[in-house]
C-alpha positions as CSV (number, residue, x, y, z in Angstrom):
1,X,6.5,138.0,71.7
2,X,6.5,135.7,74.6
3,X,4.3,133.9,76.1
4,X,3.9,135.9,79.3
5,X,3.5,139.4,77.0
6,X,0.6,137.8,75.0
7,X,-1.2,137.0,78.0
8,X,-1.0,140.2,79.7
9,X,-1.9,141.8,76.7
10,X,-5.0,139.3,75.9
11,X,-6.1,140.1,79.7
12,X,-6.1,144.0,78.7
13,X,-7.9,143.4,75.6
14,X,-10.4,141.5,77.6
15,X,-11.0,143.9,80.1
16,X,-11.6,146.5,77.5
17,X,-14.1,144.6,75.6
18,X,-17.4,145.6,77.6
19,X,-16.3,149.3,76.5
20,X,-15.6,148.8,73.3
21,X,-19.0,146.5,72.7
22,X,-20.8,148.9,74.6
23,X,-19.3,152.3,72.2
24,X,-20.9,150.1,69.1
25,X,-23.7,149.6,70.2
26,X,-24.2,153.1,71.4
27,X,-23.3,153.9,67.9
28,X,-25.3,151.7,65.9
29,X,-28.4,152.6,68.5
30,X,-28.6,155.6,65.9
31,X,-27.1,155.6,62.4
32,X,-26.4,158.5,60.4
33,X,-25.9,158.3,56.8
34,X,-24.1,160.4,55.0
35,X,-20.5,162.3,55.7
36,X,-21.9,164.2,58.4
37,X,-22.1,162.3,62.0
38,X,-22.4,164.9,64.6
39,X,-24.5,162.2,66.8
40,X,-21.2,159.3,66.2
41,X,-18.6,162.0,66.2
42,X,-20.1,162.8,70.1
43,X,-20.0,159.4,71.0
44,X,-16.7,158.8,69.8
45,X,-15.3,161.9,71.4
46,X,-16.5,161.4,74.5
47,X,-15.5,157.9,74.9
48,X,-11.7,159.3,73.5
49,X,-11.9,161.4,76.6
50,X,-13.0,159.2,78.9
51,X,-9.5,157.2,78.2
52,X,-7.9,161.2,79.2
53,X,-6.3,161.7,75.7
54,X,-5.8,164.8,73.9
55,X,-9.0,165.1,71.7
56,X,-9.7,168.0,68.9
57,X,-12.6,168.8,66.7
58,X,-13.1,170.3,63.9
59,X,-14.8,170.6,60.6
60,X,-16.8,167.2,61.3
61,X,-13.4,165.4,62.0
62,X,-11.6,164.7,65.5
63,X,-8.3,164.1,66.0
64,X,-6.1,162.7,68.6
65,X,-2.3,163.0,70.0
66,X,-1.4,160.2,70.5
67,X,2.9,160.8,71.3
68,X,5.6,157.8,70.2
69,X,8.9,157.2,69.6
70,X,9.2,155.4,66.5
71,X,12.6,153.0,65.9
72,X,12.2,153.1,61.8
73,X,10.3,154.9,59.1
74,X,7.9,157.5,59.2
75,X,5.8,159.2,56.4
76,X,2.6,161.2,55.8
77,X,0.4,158.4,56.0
78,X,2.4,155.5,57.2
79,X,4.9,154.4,60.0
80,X,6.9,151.6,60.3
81,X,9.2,150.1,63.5
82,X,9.0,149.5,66.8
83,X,6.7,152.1,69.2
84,X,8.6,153.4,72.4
85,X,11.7,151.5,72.2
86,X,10.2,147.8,72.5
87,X,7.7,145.3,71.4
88,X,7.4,143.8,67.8
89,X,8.0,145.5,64.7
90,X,4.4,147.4,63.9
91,X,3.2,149.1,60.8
92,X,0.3,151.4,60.4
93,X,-0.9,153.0,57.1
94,X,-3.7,154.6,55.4
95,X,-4.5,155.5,52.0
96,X,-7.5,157.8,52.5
97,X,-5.9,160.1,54.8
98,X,-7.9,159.2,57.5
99,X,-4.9,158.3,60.1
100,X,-2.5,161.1,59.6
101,X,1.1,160.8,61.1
102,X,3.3,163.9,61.7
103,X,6.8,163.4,62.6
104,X,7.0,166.1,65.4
C-alpha cells in the first residue's frame, strides 16, 4: 500500500471515529446479559442503516449484504484475496459462524 492510500484511508477512519465511539457508548449505556440483546441488536441496526446498507433481522440475529468481488478463495466461513479487483490481499474468517460468507 502506498503512502498516499494509507493516508486517505487513516483520514476516513478518523472521520468515522466520533460514530463509532459514540455506537459504544450508546451500547454500553445499557448492558444486557445473556444471548438475548433486543436493546444492542436496535442500536446496532439502526446505526447499519444509517450507513444505507441492506440490513435483515431475525430470530435475535441481523444480517447484512454487504456485495464483493473476491480475486481468490471463498468458503462457508472464510474468504481470502483481494476485494473488488484492488487493494492488498485480505482475509476474513470465523469459527463460530458468526460472519457467514455465501458465494452468490
Amino acid at each position: 500500500m502506498n503512502a498516499f492510500v494509507a493516508d486517505v484511508l487513516l483520514a476516513e477512519a478518523a472521520e468515522q471515529l466520533p460514530d463509532a465511539v459514540y455506537l459504544r457508548r450508546r451500547i454500553h449505556r445499557h448492558p444486557e446479559l445473556g444471548l438475548e440483546l433486543p436493546r444492542t441488536q436496535a442500536t446496532v441496526v439502526d446505526a447499519l442503516n444509517a450507513l444505507d446498507l441492506d440490513v435483515h433481522t431475525g430470530d435475535g440475529r441481523v444480517r447484512v449484504d454487504l456485495p464483493a468481488v473476491v480475486q481468490g478463495s471463498v468458503r462457508h466461513s472464510e474468504f481470502r484475496g483481494k476485494l473488488n479487483g484492488g487493494g492488498s490481499p485480505l482475509v476474513v474468517r470465523t469459527n463460530d459462524g458468526t460472519i457467514r460468507v455465501e458465494r452468490l
